[in-house]
C-alpha positions, 0 to 999 in steps of 0.5 A: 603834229600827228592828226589828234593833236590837230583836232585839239589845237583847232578845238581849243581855237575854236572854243566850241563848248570851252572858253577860248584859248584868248579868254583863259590866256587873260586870265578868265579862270582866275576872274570873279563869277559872273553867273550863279547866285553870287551876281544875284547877293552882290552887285560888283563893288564900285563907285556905281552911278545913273550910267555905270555898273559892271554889265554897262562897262566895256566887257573886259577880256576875260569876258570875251568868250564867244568865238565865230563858231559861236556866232555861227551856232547861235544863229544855225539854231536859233533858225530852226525853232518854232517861229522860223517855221511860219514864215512860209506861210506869211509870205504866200499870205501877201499874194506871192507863188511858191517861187516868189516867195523863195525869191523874196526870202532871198533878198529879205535874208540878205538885207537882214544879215547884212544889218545884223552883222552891222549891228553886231560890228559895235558890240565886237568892235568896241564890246559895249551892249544896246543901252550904252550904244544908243548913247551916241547917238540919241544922246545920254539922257535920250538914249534911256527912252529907247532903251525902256521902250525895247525893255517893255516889249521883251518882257511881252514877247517873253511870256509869248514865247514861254508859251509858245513852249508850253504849247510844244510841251503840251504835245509832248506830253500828250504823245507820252501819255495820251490816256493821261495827261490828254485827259486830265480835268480842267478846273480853271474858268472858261473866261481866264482863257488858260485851261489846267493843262496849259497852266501846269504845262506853262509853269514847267516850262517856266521851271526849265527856264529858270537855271538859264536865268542865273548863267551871265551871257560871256557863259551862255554860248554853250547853251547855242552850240549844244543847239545847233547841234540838235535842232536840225538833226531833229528838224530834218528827221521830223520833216522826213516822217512827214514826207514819208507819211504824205507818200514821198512826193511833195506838190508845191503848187498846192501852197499857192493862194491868191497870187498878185497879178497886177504889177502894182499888186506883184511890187506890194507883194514882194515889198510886203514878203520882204517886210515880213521876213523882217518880223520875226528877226528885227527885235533880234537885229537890235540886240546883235551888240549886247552879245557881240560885244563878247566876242572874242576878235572882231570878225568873230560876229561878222562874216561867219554870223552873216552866211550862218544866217543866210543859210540857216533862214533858206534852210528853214524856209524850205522845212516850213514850205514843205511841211506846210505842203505836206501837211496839206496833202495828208489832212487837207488843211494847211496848218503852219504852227508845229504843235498844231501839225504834231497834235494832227499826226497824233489824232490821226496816227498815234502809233509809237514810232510817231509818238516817240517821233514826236516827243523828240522833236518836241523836246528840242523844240523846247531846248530851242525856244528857251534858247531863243527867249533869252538871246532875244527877250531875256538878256535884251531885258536884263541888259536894258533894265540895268541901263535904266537902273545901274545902281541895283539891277545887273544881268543876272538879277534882270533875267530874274525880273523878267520871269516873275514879270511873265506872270503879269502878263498872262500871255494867254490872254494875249493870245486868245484876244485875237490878232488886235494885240498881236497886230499892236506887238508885230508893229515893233518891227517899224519900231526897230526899223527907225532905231536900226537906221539912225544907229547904224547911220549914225556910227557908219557914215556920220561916225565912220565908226569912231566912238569914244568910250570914256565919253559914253560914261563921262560923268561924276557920279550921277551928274553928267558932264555938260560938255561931254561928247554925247551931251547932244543939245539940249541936256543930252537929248539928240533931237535929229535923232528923236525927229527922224525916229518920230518921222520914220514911225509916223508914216506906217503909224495910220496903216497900224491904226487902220488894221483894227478896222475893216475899211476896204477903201482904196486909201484904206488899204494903201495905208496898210500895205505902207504899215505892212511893209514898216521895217522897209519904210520906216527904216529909209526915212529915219535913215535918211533924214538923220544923215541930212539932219547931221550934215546940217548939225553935225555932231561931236565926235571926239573930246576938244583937246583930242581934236589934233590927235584924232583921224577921221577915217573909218574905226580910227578909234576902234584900233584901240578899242575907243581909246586914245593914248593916255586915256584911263580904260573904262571897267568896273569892279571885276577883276582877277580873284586871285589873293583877293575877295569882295571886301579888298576890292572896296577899298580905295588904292594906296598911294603907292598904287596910285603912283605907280604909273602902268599898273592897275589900281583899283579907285572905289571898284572902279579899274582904271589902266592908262593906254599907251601909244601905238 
């Protein structure tokens, strides 16, 4: 096989910018859209309920699009966007040198991939998002609290980041046109806190979003991979200007404030550095499953996710902390945001090299930011609206729901009231952190990583079964879970309470330092007080009659993707389109097909295929 035809087969393989070879070998080219205006008109047909629809059931193979390149780029990107760069400087905030921070970071990325991949592992394992996750463990009915508290803070963090790329737009366009646009008249009111350019600049950004809104996230991929691409190469090149620009050496040392002495004060430090490396990425941390559960293999999300991580995040440290460095030796101030640094280097050097500089970097940091709110608000959203309700909203029609919401959040506002808001949307994190333990506890220890998916959607109709495996007493509602969440919440909650205010006592300030270091915190308590909670109730784990047939070893049941022999395979409505349309899926099954025992047969939309022995 000559070199060529090497590089295709890898290709093919790798499935970089295509599906991959396994999705078309299921037979994805003949399967019914899931993007574009069709999931918009029509939800799949089928017997859909208070816990099913096409984008809850199981991702069939067709779907499983995203390979480990596609999980490495998803993360090589998203790292270098416009957030990743202040992290830096969060850390040098809490009382860490230069140094410490780099030794925080480390430690902090290692523990955030490790979570990462962990909660991806259910989503590549089982192919099952967030809202049917949160079902073993919190229980069916319960899991519907935790999946709209995650929904109502993206729809927030949405608008937030849509802003955030209409500031990067707003430099854009005035590094093109710094006679124009940099001049146009503002004729909205002082007290609406949004001035004309901003709006215009909002509502462009909004636009560029909107065509992502109709692509399903088995399609997405390639919107990261083309971004990892980029971002960097532009990232780096915008780094090296600056560098050139502050004389081609850097001091480090200018970025220390005011450094922890005390041991007491270093351990504060280093907990609350590592605590913040978790702020930015913990909401993201949660949502690993809703697009793990498109990969194509298991390992896919795994191990290649985990270094692109680790990698990716010291990679972008080190961008801000240089930046950040160079900024301050050029023009005195150390400034973190990157459309402040670029709005400094055209006030004070508006040349064309740096103008043009500029509306490159720019430009990706706006591909970037749109690449970022969907994969951490957009699909999160779309994914949790549709699990409150099944019966109308797939994907598709939730990330519409989510950009006309954006509107009525006026992220403006939000930001110009100063830290107390934003102070109230960061304490998500120690949300998240809860959530995280008693999930990721519950599947890897009180588990090991056995989940049965018929359980997950056993009901008739709307009516669960009382007896279902995930029917935790009473009705559905798993009280170890809801206490452990509620105890790890409780201890950062006075310290959240407390930030509002400018109390300096000696308790005042431990208690914040408890609330800053949330993630940490709370996901230690509700972690261990789950597992103590389920050794003393433990929970079901598989159906009564299957007791005999099942091992209790780690992922015994992930073998057959959750399914013991003879079970009937959990999908709804798509299927191949090939000699058939929307109407013929409707119809109930013949008898003939009914009776024929191994074949799909199509009851109300509903597929049901029955698993043989292995």
């Amino acid at each position: 096989m000559g070199f060529g035809a090497k590089a295709k087969q890898v290709w093919k393989e790798t499935g970089f910018l295509q599906r991959p070879q396994s999705a078309k070998d299921a037979g994805a080219a003949d399967f019914r859209p899931t993007s574009g205006i069709k999931p918009l008109l029509h939800m799949e047909p089928g017997d859909n309920s208070f816990w099913i629809n096409e984008d809850l059931a199981p991702s069939p193979p067709q779907m499983r699009t995203w390979t480990w390149l596609s999980f490495v780029s998803l993360w090589w990107g998203t790292n270098y966007g416009v957030g990743a760069w202040s992290t830096g400087s969060a850390l040098l905030s809490v009382g860490l040198s230069f140094k410490t921070t780099v030794g925080a970071s480390v430690l902090g990325y290692l523990l955030i991939a490790f979570v990462a991949v962990g909660a991806a592992r259910i989503g590549s394992r089982y192919h099952i998002g967030f809202p049917v996750w949160a079902r073993s463990a919190f229980g069916m009915r319960l899991s519907k609290l935790f999946v709209g508290l995650r929904g109502a803070v993206a729809v927030i963090w949405f608008a937030v980041q849509c802003y955030y790329a209409a500031e990067m737009l707003d430099v854009v366009l005035t590094a093109v046109s710094p006679n124009g646009w940099a001049n146009i008249k503002n004729t909205i009111p002082a007290s609406s806190n949004v001035t004309t350019r901003t709006m215009v600049a909002y509502f462009l950004c909004w636009c560029l979003h909107l065509p992502f809104a109709f692509v399903h996230p088995s399609m997405i991929k390639v919107l990261f991979e083309v971004k990892a691409l980029i971002l960097p190469a532009a990232s780096w090149g915008f780094l090296g200007g600056l560098i050139v620009m502050a004389g081609g050496k850097i001091d480090f040392n200018a970025l220390n404030g005011s450094v922890a002495t005390t041991p007491s004060a270093q351990g504060w430090a280093w907990m609350l550095g590592i605590n913040q490396c978790f702020g930015g990425i913990a909401p993201m941390l949660i949502n690993q499953p809703d697009l793990g559960r498109y990969s194509n293999t298991p390992g896919a999300a795994i191990w290649p996710q985990f270094t692109s991580m680790m990698i990716g995040n010291m990679a972008v440290l080190f961008l801000g902390l240089t930046s950040g460095a160079a900024t301050f030796q050029i023009f005195g101030e150390k400034v973190w945001n990157l459309w402040t640094i670029c709005s400094l280097i055209l006030e004070n050097d508006p040349s064309t090299a740096w103008r043009a500089g500029i509306f490159i970097f720019g430009i990706t940091q706006i591909y970037a930011t749109i690449g970022t709110n969907l994969f951490a608000n957009s699909i999160p959203f779309a994914c949790d609206f549709g699990g409150l309700w099944p019966q109308r909203i797939n994907i598709i029609r939730g990330q519409l729901f989510i950009m006309v919401f954006s509107w009525i959040i006026q992220p403006w506002s939000i930001i110009s009231s100063g830290v107390k808001f934003v102070t109230f949307l960061g304490s998500y994190t120690f949300f998240c952190g809860g959530m995280l333990a008693v999930l990721l506890c519950d599947y890897y220890i009180v588990r090991r990583g056995n989940l049965h998916i018929p359980s997950l959607f056993d009901a008739d109709g709307n009516t669960l079964n009382p007896n279902g495996v995930y029917m935790h007493y009473p009705g559905g509602f798993n009280l170890v879970g809801l206490v452990s969440w509620l105890a790890g919440i409780a201890v950062p909650l006075p310290g959240l309470c407390l930030s509002y205010f400018t109390n300096e006592s000696y308790s005042a300030t431990m208690l914040k330092q408890i609330y800053n270091s949330g993630f940490l915190i709370s996901f230690g308590i509700s972690g261990g007080l789950y597992l103590i909670g389920s050794y003393i109730w433990k929970p079901t784990l598989v159906p009564a009659e299957r007791e005999g047939e099942f091992e209790f070893t780690f992922e015994y049941l992930g073998k057959t993707d959750g399914y013991f022999p003879g079970d009937q395979v959990v999908t709804f409505g798509r299927k191949s389109m090939r000699n058939s349309d929307i109407e013929e899926v409707a119809t109930p099954p013949s008898e003939e097909a009914m009776a024929e025992e191994d074949k799909e047969a199509y009851v109300y939309g509903v597929t049901t295929t029955t698993v043989r022995e292995i």
